[in-house]
N, C-alpha and C positions, 0 to 999 in steps of 0.2 A: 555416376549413379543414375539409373531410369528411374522413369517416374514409377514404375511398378515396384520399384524395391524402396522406394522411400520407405521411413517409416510412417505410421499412422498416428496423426494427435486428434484421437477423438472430443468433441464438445457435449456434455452434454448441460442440456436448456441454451443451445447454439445459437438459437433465435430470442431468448432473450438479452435485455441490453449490454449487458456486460459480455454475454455471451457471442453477442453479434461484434463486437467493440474487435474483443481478441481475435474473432476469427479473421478481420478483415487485415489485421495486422498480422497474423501469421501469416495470410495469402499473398499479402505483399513478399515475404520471403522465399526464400527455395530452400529445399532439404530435407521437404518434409511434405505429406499431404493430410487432408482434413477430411471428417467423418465429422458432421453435423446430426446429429442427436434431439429429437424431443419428443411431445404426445403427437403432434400434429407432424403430419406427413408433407403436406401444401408448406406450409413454413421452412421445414427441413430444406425440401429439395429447392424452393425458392431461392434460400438464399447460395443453395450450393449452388446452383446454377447460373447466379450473378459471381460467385468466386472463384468461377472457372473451370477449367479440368483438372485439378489437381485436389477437389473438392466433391464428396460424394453426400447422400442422407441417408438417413434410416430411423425408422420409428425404434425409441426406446421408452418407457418407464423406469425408473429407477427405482419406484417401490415393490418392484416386481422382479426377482432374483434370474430369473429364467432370461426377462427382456435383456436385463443390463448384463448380462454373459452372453447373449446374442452381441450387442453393439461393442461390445469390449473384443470381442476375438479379431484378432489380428492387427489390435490397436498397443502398440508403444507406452505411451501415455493417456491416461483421461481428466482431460481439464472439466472440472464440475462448477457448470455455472449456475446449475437448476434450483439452488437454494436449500438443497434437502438434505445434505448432510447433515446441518444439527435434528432437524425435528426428526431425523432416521437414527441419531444417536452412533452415528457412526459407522455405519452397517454399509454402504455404498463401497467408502475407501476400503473396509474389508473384506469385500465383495470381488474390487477391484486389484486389491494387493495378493488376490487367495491364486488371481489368474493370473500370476505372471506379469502384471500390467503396470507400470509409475502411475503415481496419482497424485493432482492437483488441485487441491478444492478452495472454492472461492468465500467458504464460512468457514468456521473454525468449529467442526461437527461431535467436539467434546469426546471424542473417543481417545482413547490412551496415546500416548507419546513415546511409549517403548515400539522398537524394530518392532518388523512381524514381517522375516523372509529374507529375502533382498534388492526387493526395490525400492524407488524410492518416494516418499509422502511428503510434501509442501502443503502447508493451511497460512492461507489470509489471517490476520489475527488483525485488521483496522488497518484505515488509512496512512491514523496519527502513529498507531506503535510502527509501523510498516517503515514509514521515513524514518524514527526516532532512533530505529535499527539498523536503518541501509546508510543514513545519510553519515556516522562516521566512519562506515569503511569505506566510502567512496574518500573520506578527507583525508584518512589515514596511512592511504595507497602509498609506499615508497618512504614513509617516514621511520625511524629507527624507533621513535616510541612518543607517546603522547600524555598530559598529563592534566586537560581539561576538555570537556566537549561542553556544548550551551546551544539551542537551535529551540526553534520555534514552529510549529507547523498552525495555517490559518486556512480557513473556506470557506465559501458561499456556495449553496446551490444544490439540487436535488440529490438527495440522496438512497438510490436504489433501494428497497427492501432488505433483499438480503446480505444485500454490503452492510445494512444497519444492522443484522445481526453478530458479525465478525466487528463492529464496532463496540456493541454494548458488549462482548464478551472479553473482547479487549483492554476496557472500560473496568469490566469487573477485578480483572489480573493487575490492573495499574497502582500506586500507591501516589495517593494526592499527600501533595505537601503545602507546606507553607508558603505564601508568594511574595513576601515583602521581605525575606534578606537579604536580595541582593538587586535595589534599586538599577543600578548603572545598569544592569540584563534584563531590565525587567520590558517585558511588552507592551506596546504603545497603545493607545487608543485614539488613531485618529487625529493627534496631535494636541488635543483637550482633553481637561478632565471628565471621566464619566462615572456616574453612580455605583455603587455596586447593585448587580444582580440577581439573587441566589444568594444560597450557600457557598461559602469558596470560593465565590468569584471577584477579584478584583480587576477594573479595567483601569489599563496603565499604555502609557508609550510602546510601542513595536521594540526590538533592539537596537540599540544604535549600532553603527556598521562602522568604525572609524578607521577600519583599516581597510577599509576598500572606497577607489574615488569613486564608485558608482553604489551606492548604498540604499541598500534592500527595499522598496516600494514595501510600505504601508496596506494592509491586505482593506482600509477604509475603515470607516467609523464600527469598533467592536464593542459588543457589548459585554465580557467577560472573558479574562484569560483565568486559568488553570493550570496550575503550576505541577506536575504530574513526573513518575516516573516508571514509563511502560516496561513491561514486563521483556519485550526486544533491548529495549535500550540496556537495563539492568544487566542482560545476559552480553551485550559488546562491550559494554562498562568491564565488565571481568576477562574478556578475552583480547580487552585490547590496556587490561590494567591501568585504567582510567579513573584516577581516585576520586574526578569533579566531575559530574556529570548534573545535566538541569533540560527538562523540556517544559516548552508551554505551549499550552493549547488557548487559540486565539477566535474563540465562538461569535460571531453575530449573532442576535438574534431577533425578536425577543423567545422563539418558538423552543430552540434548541439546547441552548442553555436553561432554560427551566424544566424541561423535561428531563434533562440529566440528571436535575438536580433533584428532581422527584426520587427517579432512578437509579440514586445513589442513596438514599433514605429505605428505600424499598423494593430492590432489587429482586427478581423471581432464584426461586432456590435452582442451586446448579441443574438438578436435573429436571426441572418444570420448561419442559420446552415448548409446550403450546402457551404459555404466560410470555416466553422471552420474543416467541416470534408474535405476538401480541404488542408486544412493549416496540421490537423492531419497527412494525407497520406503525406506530404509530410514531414515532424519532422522523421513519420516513417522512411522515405527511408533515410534519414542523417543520422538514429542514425543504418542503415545495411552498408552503406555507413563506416561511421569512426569505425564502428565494425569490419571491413571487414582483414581477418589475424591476428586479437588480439581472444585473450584468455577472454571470457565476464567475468565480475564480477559489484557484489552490494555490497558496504560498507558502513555501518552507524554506526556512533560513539558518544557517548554523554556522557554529566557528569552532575550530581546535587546535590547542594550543601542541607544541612538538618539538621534536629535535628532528633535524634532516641527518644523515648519512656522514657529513662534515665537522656535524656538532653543530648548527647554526640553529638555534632557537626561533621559530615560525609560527605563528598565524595564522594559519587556512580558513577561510572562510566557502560558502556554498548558496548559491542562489537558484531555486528553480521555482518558475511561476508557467503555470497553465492556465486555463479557461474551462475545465472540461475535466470532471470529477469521477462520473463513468469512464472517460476518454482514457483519464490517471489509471484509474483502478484497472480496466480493460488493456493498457501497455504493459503494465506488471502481472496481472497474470498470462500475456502471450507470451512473453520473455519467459519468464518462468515453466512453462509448461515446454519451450525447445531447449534452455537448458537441459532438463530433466531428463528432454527425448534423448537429446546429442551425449548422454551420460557424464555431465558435467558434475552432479546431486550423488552425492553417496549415498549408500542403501541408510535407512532407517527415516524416522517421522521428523523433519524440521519446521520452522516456520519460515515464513518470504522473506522477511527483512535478513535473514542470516546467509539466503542462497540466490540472494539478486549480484551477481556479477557487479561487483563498484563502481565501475566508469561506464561501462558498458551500458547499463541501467538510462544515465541521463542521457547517452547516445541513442539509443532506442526509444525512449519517450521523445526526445526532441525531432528523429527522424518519422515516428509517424503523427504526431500530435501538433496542429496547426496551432498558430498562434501561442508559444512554446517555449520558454528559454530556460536553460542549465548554465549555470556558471561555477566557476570557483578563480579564488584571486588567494594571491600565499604575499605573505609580508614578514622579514625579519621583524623577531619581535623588539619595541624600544625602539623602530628605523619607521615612524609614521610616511606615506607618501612616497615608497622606495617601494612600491607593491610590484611584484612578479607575476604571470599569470599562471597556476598551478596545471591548468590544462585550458585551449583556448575556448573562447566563449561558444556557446551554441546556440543556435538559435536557427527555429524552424520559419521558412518563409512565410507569409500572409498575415 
């Protein structure tokens, strides 16, 4: 295929962060060319022109129907990093779906969940539901059936705007539970006891890892876990007939964990969008706030229990650690949006965590995300120290 017939994966808000993150990762690939998208023209063609020839601009607006049917023509997909889907109410992706076009948005833009046509719609729904979803079908790859999942997701460090949008919305879909029934899973803190903080929050030990001889790094002294079950997770619970299922969310703070907890008190009404992206900018500035002098980092860990193919009862466990929370967020939506392109995504509205490719996924973050590891380690269950490795370790140079 020439570069002329590629398809087109348009960005738009291309130049903002998230926005820049995934294009630089799609550039890296072939298969496909990029249309970089925003208000500003200098921006646009800048970066195309650091992206190469397989990379073009063009001014769009997205609140302006006419612009965003100019930048969409002849594009494939449109990956939306510009933030505007929710305060648009959804009007963008149906703007985008009306043209014949896949669409990929990096909020979760509150518009309906039913088809509309036949292409296809992925929405970000958070970082924490995004793994709580992905990470048991990566464990699950190959096994005849599973009958517990338990994983934890942890972070430090800046957290984009409207990435905080697609969090607190996610946040609002999740059902908080209780955090003290089951000790032995429960989340660490650092390895000493710490106060509670908030509503909901207990700080507890990380999970212990006893079935892997390298066991899962401590995401450092936290101030609050939260025993949660996102609304991804609930929906692989049922399609992977998983009767135990447990996630915890492992906050630092002291900024972000209290605002949540505000936030869960007093949450803006579904359809109050200028309140919620109010509420977002301000999650943002807590989590630059308690980041502020620390070293960022994302830590997700998890384990499921199984049968292999043999009958042999297993184990799997799952380690990925980055540095770089945009970097995360910006590998999942460029995967995501050449899925889509390559027609990998059935036609109707899904979310990320259900159409990230399972292995694929941590091969892809660890191949473009520096400083980077994906693991999984399989152990009969009852055989301590007889660990196999489920697929080999990864890890990105530097």
């Amino acid at each position: 295929m020439s570069i002329d017939t590629e398809p087109v994966i348009g960005i738009l808000g291309g130049y903002g962060r998230v926005g820049v993150t995934a294009a630089r990762f799609l550039a890296a690939e072939r298969g496909h060319r990029l249309r970089i998208g925003g208000r500003s023209a200098d921006k646009a063609w800048r970066l195309a022109r650091e992206l190469g020839d397989r990379a073009e601009a063009a001014v769009v607006d997205a609140r302006d129907d006419q612009s965003l049917a100019h930048f969409t023509r002849g594009c494939a997909t449109l990956l939306d990093c510009s933030g505007t889907g929710f305060s648009l109410r959804g009007r963008v992706r149906a703007s985008v779906l009306a043209a014949g076009v896949h669409y990929v948005g990096m909020t979760d833009d509150g518009g309906p969940r039913t088809a509309a046509g036949a292409c296809s719609a992925v929405l970000f729904t958070g970082l924490s539901g995004t793994l709580a979803g992905w990470v048991p079908r990566w464990l699950a790859e190959g096994l005849d059936s599973a009958t517990r999942f338990s994983g934890w997701w942890g972070g430090l460090g800046a957290i984009p705007p409207h990435t905080a949008v697609s969090c607190l919305l996610g946040r609002r879909n999740a059902v908080d539970l209780p955090g003290d029934d089951r000790p032995d899973d429960a989340p660490l803190c650092g390895g000493s006891p710490c106060g509670d903080e908030g509503a909901g929050a207990r700080a507890r030990p990380l999970p212990a890892t006893r079935e892997s001889a390298s066991p899962a790094p401590p995401p450092g002294p936290a101030v609050a876990v939260r025993r949660v079950l996102p609304e991804e997770l609930r929906q692989q619970a049922y399609l992977l007939r998983l009767p135990q299922v447990d996630w915890h969310e492992v906050l630092k703070g002291p900024g972000v964990p209290a605002f949540l907890d505000r936030f869960a008190l007093r949450h803006p009404a579904a359809g109050d969008g200028r309140a919620l992206m109010a509420a977002a900018r301000e999650l943002a500035k807590a989590s630059l706030r308690d980041s502020a002098g620390s070293s960022p980092y994302q830590v997700m860990y998890g384990t499921l229990d199984g049968l292999t193919p043999r009958g042999t009862s297993v184990r799997r466990s799952a380690l990925l650690h980055c540095t770089d929370v945009t970097g995360l967020v910006g590998a999942m939506a460029s995967l995501t949006a050449r899925e889509v392109t390559m027609g990998r995504v059935p036609s109707g509205v899904h979310v990320m965590a259900a159409t990230l490719p399972p292995r694929a996924t941590a091969d892809w973050i660890v191949r473009h995300l520096p400083r980077t590891t994906a693991r999984t380690t399989e152990v009969p269950t009852g055989e301590p120290g007889m660990g196999t490795p489920a697929s080999p370790t990864a890890r990105h140079p530097g």
